[in-house]
N, C-alpha and C positions, 0 to 999 in steps of 0.2 A: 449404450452410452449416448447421451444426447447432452448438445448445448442448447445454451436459451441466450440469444443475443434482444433485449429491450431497449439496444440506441440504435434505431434503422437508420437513421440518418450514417453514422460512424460506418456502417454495415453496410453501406449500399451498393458497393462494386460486390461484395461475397451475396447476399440475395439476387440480386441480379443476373449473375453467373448460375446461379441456381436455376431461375424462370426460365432463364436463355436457354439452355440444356433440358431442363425437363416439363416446361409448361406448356400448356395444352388449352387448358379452358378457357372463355372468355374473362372469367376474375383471376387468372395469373397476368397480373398488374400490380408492380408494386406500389406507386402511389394512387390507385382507387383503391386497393385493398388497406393501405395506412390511413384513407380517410372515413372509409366506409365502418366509423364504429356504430354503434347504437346508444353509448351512455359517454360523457366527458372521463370518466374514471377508467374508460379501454388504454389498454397501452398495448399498439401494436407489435408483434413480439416474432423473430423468427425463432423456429427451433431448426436445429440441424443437428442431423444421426451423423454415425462415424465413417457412413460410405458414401455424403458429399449430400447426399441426396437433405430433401427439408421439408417443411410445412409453414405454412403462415398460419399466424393465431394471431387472434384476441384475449388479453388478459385481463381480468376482471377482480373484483375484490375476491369471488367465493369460487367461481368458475371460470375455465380458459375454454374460448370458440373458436374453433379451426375452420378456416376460410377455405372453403374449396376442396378439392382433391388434393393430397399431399403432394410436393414437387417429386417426383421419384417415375421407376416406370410402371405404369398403369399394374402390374401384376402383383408388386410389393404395396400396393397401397392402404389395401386393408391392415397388413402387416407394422406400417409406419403407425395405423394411425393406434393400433393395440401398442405399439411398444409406448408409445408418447403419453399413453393414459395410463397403463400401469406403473411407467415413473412418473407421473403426476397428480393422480387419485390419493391425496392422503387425508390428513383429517382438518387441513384449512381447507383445500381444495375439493371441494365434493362430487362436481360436474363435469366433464367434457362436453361440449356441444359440439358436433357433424353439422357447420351449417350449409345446406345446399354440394354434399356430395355425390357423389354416382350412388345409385341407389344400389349395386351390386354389392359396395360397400355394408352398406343396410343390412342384406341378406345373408352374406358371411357373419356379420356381428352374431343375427338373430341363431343361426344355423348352430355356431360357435357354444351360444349358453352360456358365457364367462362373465359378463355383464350384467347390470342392471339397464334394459334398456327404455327410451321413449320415443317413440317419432311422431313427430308433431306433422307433419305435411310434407306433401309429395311438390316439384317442379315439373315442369315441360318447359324445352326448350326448341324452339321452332329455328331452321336455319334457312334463310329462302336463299337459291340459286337465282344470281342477278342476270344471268345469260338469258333468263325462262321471265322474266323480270319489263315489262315493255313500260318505259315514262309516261308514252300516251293512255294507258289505261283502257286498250280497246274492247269492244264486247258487253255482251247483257250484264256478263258477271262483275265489273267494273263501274256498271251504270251509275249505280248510287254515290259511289266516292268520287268518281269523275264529276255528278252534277252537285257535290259538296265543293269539292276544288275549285270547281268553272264559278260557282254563287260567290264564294269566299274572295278569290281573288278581283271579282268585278264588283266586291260590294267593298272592298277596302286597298289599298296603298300598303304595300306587302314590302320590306326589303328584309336582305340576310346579312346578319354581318357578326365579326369574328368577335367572342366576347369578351376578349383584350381593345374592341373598340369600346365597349359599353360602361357605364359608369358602377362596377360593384355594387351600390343600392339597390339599383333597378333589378342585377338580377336575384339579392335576395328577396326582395318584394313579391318574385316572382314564387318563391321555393315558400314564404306565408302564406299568398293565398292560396298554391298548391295544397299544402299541407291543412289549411282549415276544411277547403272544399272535399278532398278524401276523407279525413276524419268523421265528418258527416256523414259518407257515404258508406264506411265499411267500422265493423267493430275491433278490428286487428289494432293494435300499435302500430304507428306510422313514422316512421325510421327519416327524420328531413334534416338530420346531425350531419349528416356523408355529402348532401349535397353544399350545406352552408362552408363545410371544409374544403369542398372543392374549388368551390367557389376563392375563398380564404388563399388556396394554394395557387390562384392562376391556372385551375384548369393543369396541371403538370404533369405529364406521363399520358396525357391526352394527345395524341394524335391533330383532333381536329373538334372545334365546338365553337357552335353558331349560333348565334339570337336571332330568333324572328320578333321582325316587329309589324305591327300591322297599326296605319294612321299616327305614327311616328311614337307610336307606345310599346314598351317590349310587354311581351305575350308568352314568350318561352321558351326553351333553348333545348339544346343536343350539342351533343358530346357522345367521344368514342376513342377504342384506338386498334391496332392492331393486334391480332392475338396470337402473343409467341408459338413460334415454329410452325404457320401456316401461314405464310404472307401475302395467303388470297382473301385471308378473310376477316371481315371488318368486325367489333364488338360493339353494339349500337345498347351501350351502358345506360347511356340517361336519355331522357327525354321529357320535359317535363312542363308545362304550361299554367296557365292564371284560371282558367275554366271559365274568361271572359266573357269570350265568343264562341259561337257553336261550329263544331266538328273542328274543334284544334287540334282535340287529337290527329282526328285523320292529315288533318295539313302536318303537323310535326312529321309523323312518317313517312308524308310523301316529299317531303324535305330533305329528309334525312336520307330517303331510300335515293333521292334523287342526286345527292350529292357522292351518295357510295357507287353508284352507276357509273358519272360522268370523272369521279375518279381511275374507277378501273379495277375495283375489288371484284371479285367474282364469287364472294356468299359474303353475307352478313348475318350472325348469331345474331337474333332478334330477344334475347335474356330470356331468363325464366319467368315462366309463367304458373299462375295454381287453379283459376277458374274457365270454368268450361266461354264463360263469356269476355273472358280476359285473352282468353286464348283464341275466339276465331277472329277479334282486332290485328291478328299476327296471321293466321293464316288464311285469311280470306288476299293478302298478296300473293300466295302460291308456295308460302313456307311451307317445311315438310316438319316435324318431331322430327327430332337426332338423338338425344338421350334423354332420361328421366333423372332426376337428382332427390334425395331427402333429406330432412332435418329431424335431428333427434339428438338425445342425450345418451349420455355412459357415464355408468356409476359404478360403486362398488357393490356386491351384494351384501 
């Protein structure tokens, strides 16, 4: 027996109570996960079974997307997410999407045989220990991002500031030319709906999100927050830049990393990642792999 609540606004103390109790991940957040749709026709959607426990989904004309690992405890989770698809698999409904779960998840499915399955791609999720973590960037291994940082900040007039200073234009201006420059660069769809609504929302269920501007131009920004029932460790959710100037990325991170330091987290989930080159941008800091996540579909056979 499950409910389907689709006014999360109405719902927000019962989800919340939810996360509080059993979230884990870096996307148990409830307003990045109500922003993070991919099409204007999503309507963000809790369900909740009859033992308290729930899932966060995506609901779509033909298909519902479950956000993350279900709220429950890590052991019923494959279990959650079979009961939700067998009452929802009918003949409007044809899909469940798994997007970005434990991949163990994956393996019970495949193992199981009950399904029609598809997995689309695998995550890595890198989490670096800020203690191991040094500002200065010292050593050979450092060298290159160190003489990016030192060029960057002596060639231009750097400040950080909260993006409730900045005037909303500027920072969608920032998320179009993000999103032209990637689109160029990769053939995937490029998901830039999540950041414009965040934007939209003030930033809300965010912790903490800063604009960099360099020669009195915004450049890029980050955002993050804390991630339920671990109160040491930061979720460094966005990050995102104009591809103005060279090595933004690297300055975004060392911004970012820099401000979770001198706060006093002691790990930051650095998000999932899919490419082997995508990925040593995150661990060339000294992040380590924590888990593996996948996407994939369930269908009927």
């Amino acid at each position: 027996m499950i409910k389907i609540y689709e006014d999360i606004e109405s719902e927000r103390d019962r989800i919340q109570a939810c996360i509080d109790k059993y979230g884990w991940t870096s996307d148990h957040n409830l307003d990045w996960f109500a922003d993070a749709v991919i099409g204007e026709e999503a309507k963000p959607t809790f369900v909740e079974f009859n033992d308290g426990t729930g899932l966060l989904a995506h609901k779509y004309n033909d298909q519902w997307r479950i956000w993350s690992d279900p709220l429950s405890d890590r052991s019923e989770a494959t279990n959650k997410i079979k009961e939700f698809s067998d009452s929802i698999l009918n003949g409007e409904i044809k899909e469940v999407w798994c997007d970005d779960v434990s991949a163990s998840i994956f393996e019970v499915f495949r193992g199981e045989n009950l399904f029609k399955l598809f997995k689309y791609y695998s995550l890595f999720w890198p989490v670096l220990n800020m203690n191991k973590y040094n500002l200065t960037l010292p050593g050979r291994h450092f060298k290159e991002i160190r003489n990016a940082r030192n060029k960057f900040y002596r060639e231009h007039r750097v400040e950080v500031l909260n993006t409730a200073d900045v005037d909303k234009n500027d920072l969608y201006k920032i998320v179009d030319k993000w999103e032209k420059e990637v689109t160029k660069k990769q053939k995937e769809d490029v998901y830039s709906l999540r950041y414009r609504k965040v934007i939209d929302s003030d930033f809300r269920g965010f912790t903490a999100s800063r604009v960099i501007i360099a020669d009195s131009r915004t450049i890029g920004f980050n955002a993050g927050f804390n991630v339920p029932n671990n109160s040491k460790r930061f979720a460094g959710v966005i990050g995102i830049h104009d591809y103005s100037l060279k090595d933004l990325g690297i300055i975004l991170w060392l911004e970012d990393l820099e401000w979770i330091k001198n706060v006093g987290y002691k790990e930051v989930d650095m998000g999932g990642m899919e490419y082997e080159w995508e990925l040593k941008t995150k661990l060339v800091y000294g992040a380590e792999i924590e888990r593996e996540t996948n996407t994939f579909s369930i269908s009927k056979k």
